[in-house]
C-alpha positions as CSV (number, residue, x, y, z in Angstrom):
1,X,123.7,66.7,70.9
2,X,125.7,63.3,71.1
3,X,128.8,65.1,71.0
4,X,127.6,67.3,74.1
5,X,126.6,64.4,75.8
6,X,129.7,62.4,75.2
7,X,132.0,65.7,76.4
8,X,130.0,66.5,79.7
9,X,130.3,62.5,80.2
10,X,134.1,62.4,79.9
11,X,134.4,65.8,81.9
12,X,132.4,64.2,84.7
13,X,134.8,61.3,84.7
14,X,137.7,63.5,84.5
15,X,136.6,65.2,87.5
16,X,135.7,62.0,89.8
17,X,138.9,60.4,88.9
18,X,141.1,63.4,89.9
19,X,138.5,64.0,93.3
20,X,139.3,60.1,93.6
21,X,143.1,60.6,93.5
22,X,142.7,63.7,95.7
23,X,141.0,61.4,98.5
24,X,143.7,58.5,98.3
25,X,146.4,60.7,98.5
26,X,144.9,61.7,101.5
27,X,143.9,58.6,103.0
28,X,146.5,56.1,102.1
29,X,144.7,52.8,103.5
30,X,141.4,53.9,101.9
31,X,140.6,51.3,98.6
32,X,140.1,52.1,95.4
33,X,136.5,51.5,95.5
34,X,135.9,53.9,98.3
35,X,137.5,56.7,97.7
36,X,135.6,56.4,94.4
37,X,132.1,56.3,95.9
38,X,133.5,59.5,98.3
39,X,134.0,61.4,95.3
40,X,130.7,60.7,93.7
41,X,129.0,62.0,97.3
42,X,131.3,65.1,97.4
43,X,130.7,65.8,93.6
44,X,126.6,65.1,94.2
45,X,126.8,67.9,97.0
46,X,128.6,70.4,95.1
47,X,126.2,69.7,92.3
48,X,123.3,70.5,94.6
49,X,124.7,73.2,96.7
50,X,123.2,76.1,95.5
51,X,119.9,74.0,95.0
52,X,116.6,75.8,95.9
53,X,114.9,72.9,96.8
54,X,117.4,71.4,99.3
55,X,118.2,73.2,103.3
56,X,121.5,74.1,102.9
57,X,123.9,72.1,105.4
58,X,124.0,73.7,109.0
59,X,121.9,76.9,108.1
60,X,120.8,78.6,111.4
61,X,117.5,79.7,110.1
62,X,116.3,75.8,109.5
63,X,116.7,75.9,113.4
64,X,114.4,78.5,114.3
65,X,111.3,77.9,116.0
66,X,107.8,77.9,113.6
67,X,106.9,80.6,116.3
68,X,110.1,83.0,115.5
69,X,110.4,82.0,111.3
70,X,106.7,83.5,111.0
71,X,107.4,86.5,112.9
72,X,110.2,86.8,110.6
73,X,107.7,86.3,107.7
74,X,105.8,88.7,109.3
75,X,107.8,91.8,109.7
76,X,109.0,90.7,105.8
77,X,105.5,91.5,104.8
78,X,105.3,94.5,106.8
79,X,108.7,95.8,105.3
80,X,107.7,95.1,102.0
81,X,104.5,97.4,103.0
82,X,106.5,100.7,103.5
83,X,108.8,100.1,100.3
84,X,106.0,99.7,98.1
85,X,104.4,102.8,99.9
86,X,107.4,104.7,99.6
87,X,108.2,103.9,96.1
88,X,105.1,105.1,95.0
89,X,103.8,102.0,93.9
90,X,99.7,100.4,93.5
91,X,98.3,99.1,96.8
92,X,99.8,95.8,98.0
93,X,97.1,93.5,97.3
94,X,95.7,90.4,95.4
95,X,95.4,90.8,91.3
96,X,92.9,88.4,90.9
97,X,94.0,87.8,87.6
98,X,97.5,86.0,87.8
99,X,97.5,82.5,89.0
100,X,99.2,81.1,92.3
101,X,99.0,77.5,93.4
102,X,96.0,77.2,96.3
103,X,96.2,74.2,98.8
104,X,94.4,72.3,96.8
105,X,96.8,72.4,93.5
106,X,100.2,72.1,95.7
107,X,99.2,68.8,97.5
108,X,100.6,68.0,100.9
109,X,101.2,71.0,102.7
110,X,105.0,69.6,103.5
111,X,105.5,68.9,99.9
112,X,108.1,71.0,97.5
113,X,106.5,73.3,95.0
114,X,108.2,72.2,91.7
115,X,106.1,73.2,89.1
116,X,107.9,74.9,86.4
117,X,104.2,77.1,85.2
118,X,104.2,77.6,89.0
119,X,102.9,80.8,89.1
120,X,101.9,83.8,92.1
121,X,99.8,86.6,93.3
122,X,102.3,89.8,91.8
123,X,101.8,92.6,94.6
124,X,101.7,95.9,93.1
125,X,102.1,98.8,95.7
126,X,98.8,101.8,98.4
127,X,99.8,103.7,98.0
128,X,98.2,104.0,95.9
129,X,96.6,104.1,92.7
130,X,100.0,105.5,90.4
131,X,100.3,104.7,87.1
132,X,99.8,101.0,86.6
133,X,99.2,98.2,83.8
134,X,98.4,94.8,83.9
135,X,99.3,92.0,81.4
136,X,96.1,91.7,79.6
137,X,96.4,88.0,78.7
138,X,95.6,85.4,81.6
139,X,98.9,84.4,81.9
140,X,100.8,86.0,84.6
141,X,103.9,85.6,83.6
142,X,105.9,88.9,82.6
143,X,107.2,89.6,79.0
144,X,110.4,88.5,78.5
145,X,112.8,88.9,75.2
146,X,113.0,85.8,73.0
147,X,116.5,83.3,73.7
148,X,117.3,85.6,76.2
149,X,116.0,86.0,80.8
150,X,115.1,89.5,80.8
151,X,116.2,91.6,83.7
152,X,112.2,91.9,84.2
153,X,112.2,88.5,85.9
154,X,114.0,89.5,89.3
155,X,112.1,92.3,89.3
156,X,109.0,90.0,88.8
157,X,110.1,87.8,91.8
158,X,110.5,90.4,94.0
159,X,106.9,92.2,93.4
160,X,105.4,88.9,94.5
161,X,104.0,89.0,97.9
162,X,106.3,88.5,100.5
163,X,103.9,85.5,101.9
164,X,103.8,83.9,98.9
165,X,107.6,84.5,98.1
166,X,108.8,82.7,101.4
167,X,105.9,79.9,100.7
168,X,107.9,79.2,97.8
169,X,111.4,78.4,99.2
170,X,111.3,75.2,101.4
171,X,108.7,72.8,102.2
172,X,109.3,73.7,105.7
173,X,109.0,77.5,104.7
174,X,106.3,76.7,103.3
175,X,104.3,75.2,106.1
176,X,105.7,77.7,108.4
177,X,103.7,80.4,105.6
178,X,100.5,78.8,105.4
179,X,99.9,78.4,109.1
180,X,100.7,81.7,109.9
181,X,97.1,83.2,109.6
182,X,98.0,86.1,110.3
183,X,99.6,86.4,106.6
184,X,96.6,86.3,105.2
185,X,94.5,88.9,106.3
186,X,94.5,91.3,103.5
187,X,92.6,90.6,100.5
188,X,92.2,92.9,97.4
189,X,90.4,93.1,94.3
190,X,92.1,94.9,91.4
191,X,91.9,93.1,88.6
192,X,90.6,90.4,86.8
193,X,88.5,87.5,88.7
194,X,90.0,84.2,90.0
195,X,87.2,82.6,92.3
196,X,89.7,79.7,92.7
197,X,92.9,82.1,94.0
198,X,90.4,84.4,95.8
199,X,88.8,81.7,97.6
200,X,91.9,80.1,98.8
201,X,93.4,83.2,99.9
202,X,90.3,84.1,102.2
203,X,90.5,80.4,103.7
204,X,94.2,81.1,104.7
205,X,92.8,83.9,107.0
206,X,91.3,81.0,109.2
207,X,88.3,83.4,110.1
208,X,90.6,86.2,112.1
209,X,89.9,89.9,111.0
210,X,89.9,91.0,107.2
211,X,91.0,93.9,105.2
212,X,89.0,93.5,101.7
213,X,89.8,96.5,99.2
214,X,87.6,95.8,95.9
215,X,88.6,98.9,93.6
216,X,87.2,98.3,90.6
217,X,88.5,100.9,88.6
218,X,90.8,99.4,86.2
219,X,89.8,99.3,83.0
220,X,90.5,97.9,79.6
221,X,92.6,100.6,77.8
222,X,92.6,100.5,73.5
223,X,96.2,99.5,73.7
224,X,95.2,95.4,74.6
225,X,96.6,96.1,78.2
226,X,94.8,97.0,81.3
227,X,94.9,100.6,83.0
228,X,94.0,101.7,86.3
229,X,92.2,104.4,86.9
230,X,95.0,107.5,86.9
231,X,97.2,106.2,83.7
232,X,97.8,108.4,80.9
233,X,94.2,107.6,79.5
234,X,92.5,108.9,82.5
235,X,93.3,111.9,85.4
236,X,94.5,111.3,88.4
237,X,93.5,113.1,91.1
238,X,95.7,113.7,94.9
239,X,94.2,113.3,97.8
240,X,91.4,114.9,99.8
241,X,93.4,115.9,102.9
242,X,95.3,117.6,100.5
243,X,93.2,118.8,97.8
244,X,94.4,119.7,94.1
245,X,94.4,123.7,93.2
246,X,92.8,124.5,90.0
247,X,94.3,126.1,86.9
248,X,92.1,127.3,84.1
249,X,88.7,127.4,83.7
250,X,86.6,125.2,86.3
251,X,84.4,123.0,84.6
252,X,83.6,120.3,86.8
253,X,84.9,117.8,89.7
254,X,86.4,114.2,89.7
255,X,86.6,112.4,92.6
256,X,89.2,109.5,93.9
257,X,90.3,108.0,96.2
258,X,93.0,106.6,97.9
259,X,93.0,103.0,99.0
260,X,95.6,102.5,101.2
261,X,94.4,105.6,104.1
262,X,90.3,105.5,102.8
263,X,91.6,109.2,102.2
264,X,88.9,111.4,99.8
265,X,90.6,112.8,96.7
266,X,89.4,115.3,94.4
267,X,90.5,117.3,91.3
268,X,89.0,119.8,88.9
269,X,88.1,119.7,85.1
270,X,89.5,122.9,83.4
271,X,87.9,123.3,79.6
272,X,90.5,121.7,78.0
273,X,90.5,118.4,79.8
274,X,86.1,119.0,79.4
275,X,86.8,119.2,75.8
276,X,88.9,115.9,75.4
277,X,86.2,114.0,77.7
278,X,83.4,115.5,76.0
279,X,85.2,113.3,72.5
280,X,82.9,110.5,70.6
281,X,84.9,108.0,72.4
282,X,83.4,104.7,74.1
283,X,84.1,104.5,77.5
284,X,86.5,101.6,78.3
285,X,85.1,98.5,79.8
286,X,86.0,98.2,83.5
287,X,88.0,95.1,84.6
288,X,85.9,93.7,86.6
289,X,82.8,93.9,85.6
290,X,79.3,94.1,87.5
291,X,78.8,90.7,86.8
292,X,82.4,89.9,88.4
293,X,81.6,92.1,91.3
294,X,78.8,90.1,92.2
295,X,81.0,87.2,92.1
296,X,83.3,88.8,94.9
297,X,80.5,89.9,96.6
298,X,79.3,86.4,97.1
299,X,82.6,85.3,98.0
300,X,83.2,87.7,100.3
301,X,79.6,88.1,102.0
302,X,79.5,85.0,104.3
303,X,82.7,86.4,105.9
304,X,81.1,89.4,106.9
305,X,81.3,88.9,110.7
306,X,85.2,88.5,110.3
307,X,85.6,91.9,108.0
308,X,87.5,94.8,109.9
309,X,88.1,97.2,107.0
310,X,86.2,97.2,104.0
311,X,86.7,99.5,101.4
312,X,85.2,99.7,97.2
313,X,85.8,101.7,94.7
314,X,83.9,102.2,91.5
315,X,83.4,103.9,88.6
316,X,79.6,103.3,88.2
317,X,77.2,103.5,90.8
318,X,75.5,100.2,90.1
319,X,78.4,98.6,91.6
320,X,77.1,100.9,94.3
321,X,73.6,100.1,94.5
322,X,74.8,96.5,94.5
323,X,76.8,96.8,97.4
324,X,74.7,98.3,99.4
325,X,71.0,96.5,98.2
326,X,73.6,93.4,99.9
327,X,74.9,95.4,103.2
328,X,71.4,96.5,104.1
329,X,70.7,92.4,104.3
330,X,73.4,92.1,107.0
331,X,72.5,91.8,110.3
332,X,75.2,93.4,111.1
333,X,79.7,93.4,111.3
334,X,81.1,93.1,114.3
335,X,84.4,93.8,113.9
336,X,84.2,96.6,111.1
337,X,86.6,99.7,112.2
338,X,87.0,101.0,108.9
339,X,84.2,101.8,106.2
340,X,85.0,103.5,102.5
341,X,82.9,103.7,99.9
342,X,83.9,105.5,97.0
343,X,82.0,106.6,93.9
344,X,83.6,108.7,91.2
345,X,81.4,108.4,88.8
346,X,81.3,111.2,85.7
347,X,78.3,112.8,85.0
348,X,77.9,115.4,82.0
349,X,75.0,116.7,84.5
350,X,75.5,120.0,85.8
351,X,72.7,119.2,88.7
352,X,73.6,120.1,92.0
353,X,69.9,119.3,93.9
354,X,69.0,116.1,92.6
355,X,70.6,112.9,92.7
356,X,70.8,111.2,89.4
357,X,69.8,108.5,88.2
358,X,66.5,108.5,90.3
359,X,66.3,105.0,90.2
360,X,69.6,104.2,91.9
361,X,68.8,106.7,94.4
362,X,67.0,104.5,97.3
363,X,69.5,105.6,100.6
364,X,70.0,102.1,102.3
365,X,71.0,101.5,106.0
366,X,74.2,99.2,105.2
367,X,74.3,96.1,108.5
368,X,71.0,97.3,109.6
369,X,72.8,100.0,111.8
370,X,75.0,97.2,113.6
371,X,78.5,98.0,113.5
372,X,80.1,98.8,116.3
373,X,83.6,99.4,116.4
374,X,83.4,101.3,113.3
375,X,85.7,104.8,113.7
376,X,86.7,105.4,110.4
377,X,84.1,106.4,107.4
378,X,84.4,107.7,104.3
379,X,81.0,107.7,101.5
380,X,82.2,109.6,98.6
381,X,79.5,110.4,96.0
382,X,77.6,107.3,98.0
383,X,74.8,108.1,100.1
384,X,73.2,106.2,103.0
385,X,70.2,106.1,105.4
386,X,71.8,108.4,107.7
387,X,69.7,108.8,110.5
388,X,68.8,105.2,110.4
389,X,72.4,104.9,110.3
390,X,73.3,106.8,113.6
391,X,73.2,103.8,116.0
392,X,76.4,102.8,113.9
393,X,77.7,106.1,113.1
394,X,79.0,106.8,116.6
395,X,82.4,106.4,118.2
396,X,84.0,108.0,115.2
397,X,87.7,109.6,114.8
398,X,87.8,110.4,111.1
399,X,84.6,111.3,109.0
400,X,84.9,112.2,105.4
401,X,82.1,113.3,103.1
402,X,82.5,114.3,99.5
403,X,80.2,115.3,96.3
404,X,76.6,114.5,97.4
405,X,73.7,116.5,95.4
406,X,71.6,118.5,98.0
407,X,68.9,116.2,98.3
408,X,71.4,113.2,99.7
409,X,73.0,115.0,102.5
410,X,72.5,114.2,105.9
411,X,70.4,116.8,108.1
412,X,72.4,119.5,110.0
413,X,70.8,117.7,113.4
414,X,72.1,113.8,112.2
415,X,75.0,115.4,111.9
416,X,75.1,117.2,115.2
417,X,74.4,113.6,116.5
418,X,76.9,112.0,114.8
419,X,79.7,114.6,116.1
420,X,78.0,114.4,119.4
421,X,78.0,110.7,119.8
422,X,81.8,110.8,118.7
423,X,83.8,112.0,121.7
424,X,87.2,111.4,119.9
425,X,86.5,112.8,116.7
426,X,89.8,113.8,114.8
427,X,89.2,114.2,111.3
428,X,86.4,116.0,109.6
429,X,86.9,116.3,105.7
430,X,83.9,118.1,103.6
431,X,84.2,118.0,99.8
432,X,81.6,119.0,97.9
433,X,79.3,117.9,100.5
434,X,78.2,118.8,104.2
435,X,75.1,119.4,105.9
436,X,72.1,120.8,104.8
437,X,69.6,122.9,107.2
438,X,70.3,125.8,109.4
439,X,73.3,125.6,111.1
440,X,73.3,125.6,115.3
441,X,76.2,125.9,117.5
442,X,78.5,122.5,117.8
443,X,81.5,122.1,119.8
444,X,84.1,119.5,119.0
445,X,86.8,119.6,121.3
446,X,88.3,116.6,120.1
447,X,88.6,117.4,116.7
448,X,92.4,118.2,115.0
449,X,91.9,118.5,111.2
450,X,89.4,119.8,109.0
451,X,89.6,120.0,105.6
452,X,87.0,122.2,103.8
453,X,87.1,121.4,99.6
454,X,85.2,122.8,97.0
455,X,82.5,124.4,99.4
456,X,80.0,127.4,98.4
457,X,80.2,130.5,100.6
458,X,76.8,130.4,101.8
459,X,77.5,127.4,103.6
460,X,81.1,127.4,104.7
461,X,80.5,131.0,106.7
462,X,77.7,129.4,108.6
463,X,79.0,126.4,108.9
464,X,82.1,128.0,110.3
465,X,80.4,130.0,112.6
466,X,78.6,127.3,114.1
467,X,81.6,125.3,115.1
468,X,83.3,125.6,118.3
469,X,86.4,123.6,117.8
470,X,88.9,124.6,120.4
471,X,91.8,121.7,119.7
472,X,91.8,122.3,115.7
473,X,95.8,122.2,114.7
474,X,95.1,122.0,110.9
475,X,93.4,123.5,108.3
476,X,93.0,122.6,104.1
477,X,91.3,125.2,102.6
478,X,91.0,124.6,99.1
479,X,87.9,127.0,97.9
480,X,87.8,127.8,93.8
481,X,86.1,130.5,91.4
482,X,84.8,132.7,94.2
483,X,85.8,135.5,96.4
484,X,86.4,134.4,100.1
485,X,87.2,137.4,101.1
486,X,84.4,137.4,104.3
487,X,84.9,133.7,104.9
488,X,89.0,134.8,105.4
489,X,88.0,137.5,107.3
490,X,85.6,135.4,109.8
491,X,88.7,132.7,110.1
492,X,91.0,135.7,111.6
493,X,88.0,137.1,113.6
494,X,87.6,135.3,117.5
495,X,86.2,132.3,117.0
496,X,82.8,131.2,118.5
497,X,83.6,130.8,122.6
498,X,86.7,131.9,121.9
499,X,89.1,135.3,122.6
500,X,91.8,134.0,119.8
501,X,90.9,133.4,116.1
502,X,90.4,129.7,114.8
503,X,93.9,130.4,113.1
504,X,96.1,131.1,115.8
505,X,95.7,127.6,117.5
506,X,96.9,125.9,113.9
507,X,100.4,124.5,113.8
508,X,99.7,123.3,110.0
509,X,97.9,124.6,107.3
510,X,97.0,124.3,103.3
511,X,96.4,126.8,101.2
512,X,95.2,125.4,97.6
513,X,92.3,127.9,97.1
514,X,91.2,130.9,99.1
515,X,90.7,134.4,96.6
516,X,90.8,137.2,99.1
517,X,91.8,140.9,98.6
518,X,95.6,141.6,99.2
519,X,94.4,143.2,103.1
520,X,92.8,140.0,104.2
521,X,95.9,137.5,102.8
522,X,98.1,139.9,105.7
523,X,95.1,139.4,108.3
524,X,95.1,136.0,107.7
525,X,98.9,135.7,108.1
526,X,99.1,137.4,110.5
527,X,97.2,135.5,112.8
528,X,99.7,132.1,112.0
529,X,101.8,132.9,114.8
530,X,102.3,129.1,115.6
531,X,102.0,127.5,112.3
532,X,104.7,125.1,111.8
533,X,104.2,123.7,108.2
534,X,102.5,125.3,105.8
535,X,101.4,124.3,102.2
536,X,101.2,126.7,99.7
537,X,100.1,126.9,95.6
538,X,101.2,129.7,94.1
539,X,100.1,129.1,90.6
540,X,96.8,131.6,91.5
541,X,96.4,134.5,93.6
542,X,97.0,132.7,96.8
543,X,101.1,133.5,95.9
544,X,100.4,136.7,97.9
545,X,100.3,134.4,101.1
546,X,103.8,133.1,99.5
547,X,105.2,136.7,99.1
548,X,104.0,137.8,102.9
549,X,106.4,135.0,104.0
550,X,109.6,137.4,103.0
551,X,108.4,140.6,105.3
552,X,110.1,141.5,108.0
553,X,109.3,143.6,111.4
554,X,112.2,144.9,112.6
555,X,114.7,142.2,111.7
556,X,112.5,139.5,112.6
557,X,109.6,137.9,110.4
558,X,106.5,139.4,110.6
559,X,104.2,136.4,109.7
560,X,104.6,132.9,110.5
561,X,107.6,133.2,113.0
562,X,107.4,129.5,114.2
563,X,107.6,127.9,110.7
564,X,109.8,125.2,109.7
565,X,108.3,123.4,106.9
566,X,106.9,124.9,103.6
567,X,105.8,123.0,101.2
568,X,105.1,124.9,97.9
569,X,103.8,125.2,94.6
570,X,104.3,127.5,91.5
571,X,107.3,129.7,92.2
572,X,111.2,129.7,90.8
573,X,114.4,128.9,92.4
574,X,115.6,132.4,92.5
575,X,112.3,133.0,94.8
576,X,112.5,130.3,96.9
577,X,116.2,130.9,97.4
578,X,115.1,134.6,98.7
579,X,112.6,133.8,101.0
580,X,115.0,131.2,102.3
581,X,117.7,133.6,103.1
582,X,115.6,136.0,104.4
583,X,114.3,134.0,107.0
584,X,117.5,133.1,107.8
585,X,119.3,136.2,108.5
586,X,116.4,137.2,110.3
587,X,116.9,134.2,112.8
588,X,113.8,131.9,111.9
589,X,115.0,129.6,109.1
590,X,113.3,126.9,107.1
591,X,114.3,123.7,107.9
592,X,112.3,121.6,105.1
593,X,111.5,122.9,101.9
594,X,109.2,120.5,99.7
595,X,109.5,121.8,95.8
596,X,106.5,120.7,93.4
597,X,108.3,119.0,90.5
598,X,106.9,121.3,87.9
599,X,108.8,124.1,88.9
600,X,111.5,125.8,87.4
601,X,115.0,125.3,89.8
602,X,117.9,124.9,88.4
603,X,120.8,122.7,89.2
604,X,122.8,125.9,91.2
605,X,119.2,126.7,93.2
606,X,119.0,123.1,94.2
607,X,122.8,123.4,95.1
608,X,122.4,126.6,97.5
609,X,118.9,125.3,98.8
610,X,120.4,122.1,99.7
611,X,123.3,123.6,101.6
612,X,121.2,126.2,103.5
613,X,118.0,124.0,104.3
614,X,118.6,121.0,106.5
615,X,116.0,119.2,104.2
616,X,115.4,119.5,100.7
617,X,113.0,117.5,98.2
618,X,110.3,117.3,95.5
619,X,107.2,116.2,95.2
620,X,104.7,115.5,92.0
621,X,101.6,117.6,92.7
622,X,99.3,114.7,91.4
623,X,100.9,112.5,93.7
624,X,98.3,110.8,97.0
625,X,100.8,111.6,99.8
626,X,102.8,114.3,101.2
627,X,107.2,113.7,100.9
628,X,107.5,112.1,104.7
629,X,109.8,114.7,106.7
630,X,112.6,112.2,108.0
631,X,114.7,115.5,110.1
632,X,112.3,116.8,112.4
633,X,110.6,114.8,115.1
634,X,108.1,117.3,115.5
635,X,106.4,117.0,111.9
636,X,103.2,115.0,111.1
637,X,102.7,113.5,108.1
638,X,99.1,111.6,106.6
639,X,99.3,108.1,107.2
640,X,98.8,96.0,103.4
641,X,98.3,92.7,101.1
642,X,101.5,92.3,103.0
């Protein structure tokens, strides 16, 4: 160590006599003494140049107004948003268990942040609920290889939250960060508790409007680490808009959700997956735990009147019952928009009536009907007061219900009012759920998509039938185990006040699950005369929609002339690559083709596809979200901590 010492020593002296020399040379009437003292400044600046902790000399961006730098910080959050979403990572948010300095730790707000066990909120993704662990110790430091920085450690840096990141860099930075309210406006609960963290975060907000996510979900897996809910130890189910087909026998229903869009999401249970749940195994312990969720609940509670989305997620429904025994105390949220509860709770319980457990079944009226501006709701497997609830449930654009029991549904006339009272509605989803009563006519001009999920056909013909929905522009259909053959047949017929069918006005559709006999898949087509995108799965009988796509009248398509985007599942390369040239000699070609990754094409399909479709990709059928078509304008696609 001596000898180190004594080398660096004479190399420094080595190096400040030859910058010395330098300078005299240079200045020929400087002394001795000052060139020496020159050489020491110019060596202590090159020593520091690349120093976090110090502005670099003349940077333009220490001369930016506060005002401009946090806008800057701003659309740096926002950026970091839509990579996370597109990289198909976990909701953006706060994970409660990894520490970060609060106001309180740092000292003065214009003070440099030093601390070597300095540690940050790690942002995950919205999307959404992929694959996901979390370091199961308290320390929130990632794994690294002994004697050695692992490549981990950029990547750890750059998963923290943008906010946080630039709060790190400067003490001006820094100040710039903390003041910019506006930064701190989206809260979420994923993992393990940190009243400390979570409380500092929420005063950073400065009272303007929150986002809280709670999704307590993740649980402790066997392994020591912690999983949420959709890892390998667990399914993972895609989203509502865009329900899951079924393969195998049906055995049951999970639920999810996603909690990035408040989107429903369901999937089925085929025997084998019943048979592995139905194993001796303990089920894991949640994350955060009831006891924990109170904890957030009180934290969050007395902020109430500053909440504009709020949105929990549970496995059990005493977290439930404990949110809403709390809401129903509100007076009220004044600047709530969005609203998603979701319960996907398991039940062995084949009961369809009743709601079980009867003692968690009390419906409460969350704020005591006072919210607004709410527009969006989801309650999914969570059931309310809901004609209490109508004074609240008005004004809505998006509504989406999903696995209630009979006995927790809201009347067919609440729901008549609630449509009614919501003049803008755009977004009806029913899953598992609906309205129970006889069925009365109900127009909804307003409303663009309806998704209709795991539905029996005594209620989906007359609720069909009922509906006058003149602006509808897309339809998911995703109806298992029985014959629809009549229900397809009423969708082609004239629809109630109208001289064309409900299908001829859609310009997208999905078709996950509809059995119908081979004459009613060609009615059905043939009434799609301006679909645009369509979404297929081909793994059942609905691959004779699929097959209809390749006929031809004349030399011209006979169904679906207008279509440009197909999105498919279960076929081959060789039939894609058929259909595709079809359509294109006959002068209506694809121009996206969205491939489910579990199907067979080969490297020379992908080849020809690519260079006769202007837009070629896969998708994972598991996955939340739709691939985003980047080509055409004219597509629609499903819609942050920053």
């Amino acid at each position: 160590m001596g000898r180190d010492n004594t080398a660096f020593e004479a190399k420094l002296s080595e190096d400040l006599a030859h910058r010395a020399l330098t300078i005299l040379t240079a200045n020929p009437g400087m002394s001795q003494e000052a060139a020496m003292l020159q050489a020491q400044t110019d060596l202590r600046e090159s020593a520091l140049k690349n120093n976090p902790f110090k502005p670099p000399t003349g940077c333009p961006v220490n001369d930016l107004p506060p005002e401009l730098l946090a806008h800057i910080f701003k659309v740096g959050c926002e950026m970091q948003a839509e990579e996370d979403d597109a990289d198909y990572e976990d909701e953006d948010g706060l994970d409660l268990e990894d520490e970060w300095e609060t106001d309180d730790e740092d000292g003065e707000v214009d003070e440099v942040v030093e601390d070597d066990e300095d540690k940050d909120v790690r942002m995950g993704s919205p999307e959404k609920r992929r694959t996901h662990t979390h370091p199961a110790s308290d320390g929130a430091a990632p794994p690294e290889t002994d004697g050695e920085e692992s490549e981990d450690g950029d990547d750890w840096d750059a998963d923290l939250p943008f906010q946080v990141l630039v709060s790190h860099v400067c003490k001006h930075w820094r100040a710039v960060a903390l003041n910019t309210h506006t930064l701190w406006q989206i809260i979420q609960f994923t993992t393990h508790l940190n009243v400390e963290k979570s409380k500092a975060w929420l005063e950073r907000s400065n009272g303007l409007p929150l986002d809280v996510f709670i999704d307590c979900t993740s649980v402790h897996g066997p392994d020591g680490h912690d999983h949420d809910d959709g890892d390998e130890a667990t399914h993972h189910p895609p989203t509502a808009q865009h329900p899951p087909s079924t393969g195998g026998a049906l055995m049951g229903i999970i639920m999810a959700f996603n909690p990035t869009t408040g989107t429903l999401t369901t999937d089925t249970i085929t025997a084998d997956q019943e048979q592995m749940m139905s194993a001796d195994v303990a089920p894991p312990e949640p994350c955060i735990s009831l006891d924990d969720f109170k904890v957030i609940l009180d934290m969050i509670m007395p902020h109430v009147h500053n909440w504009r989305v709020l949105e929990v997620s549970a496995n059990y429904y005493t977290y439930m019952y404990e949110l809403l025994s709390r809401l129903a105390k509100v007076p009220g949220a004044p600047l709530l928009e969005e609203l998603g509860l979701y319960n996907y709770e398991e039940s062995e319980s084949e009961e369809v009536d009743t709601f079980e457990p009867a003692h968690l079944a009390e419906a409460f009226l969350p704020f005591q009907g006072n919210a607004p501006k709410v527009t969006h709701v989801a309650f999914w497997g969570v059931h309310i007061a809901w004609e209490a609830a109508l004074p609240m449930l008005q004004g809505l654009r998006e509504i989406e219900f999903a696995y209630h029991t009979r006995d927790v549904r809201p009347s067919f006339e609440t729901f008549r009012a609630m449509l009614e009272a919501s003049p803008e509605i755009e977004l009806l989803s029913l899953c598992y759920s609906g309205p129970v009563g006889d069925m009365e006519v109900l127009e909804v001009p307003s409303l663009r998509t309806l998704v209709l999920c795991y539905l029996e056909p005594d209620f989906v013909k007359p609720f069909i039938g009922a509906l006058v929905l003149p602006g509808l522009e897309e339809l998911n259909v995703d109806l298992v185990e029985e014959d629809f053959t009549d229900f397809a047949t009423q969708l082609a017929e004239p629809a109630r006040g109208q001289t064309r069918s409900l299908l001829a006005g859609l310009t997208t559709m999905k078709l996950t699950g509809l059995q119908c006999n081979d004459a009613t898949c060609a009615v059905v087509m043939a009434q799609l005369e301006g679909l645009k995108r369509l979404h297929i799965n081909c793994e059942g009988e609905e691959k004779r929609f699929f097959e209809l796509l390749s006929e031809l009248k004349g030399t011209a398509p006979q169904y679906c002339p207008k279509l440009e985007s197909l999105r498919v599942e279960g076929v081959e390369g060789a039939e894609l690559r058929e259909l595709v040239a079809t359509r294109k000699t006959a002068g209506a070609p694809l121009q996206q083709v969205f491939i489910g990754s579990r199907d067979f094409v080969d490297a020379k399909d992908e080849r020809w596809l690519r260079a006769n479709v202007d837009t070629v990709d896969f998708f994972d059928p598991s996955d939340d979200s739709e691939p985003e078509p980047e080509e055409l304008d004219v597509m629609e696609t499903d819609s942050d901590l920053d």
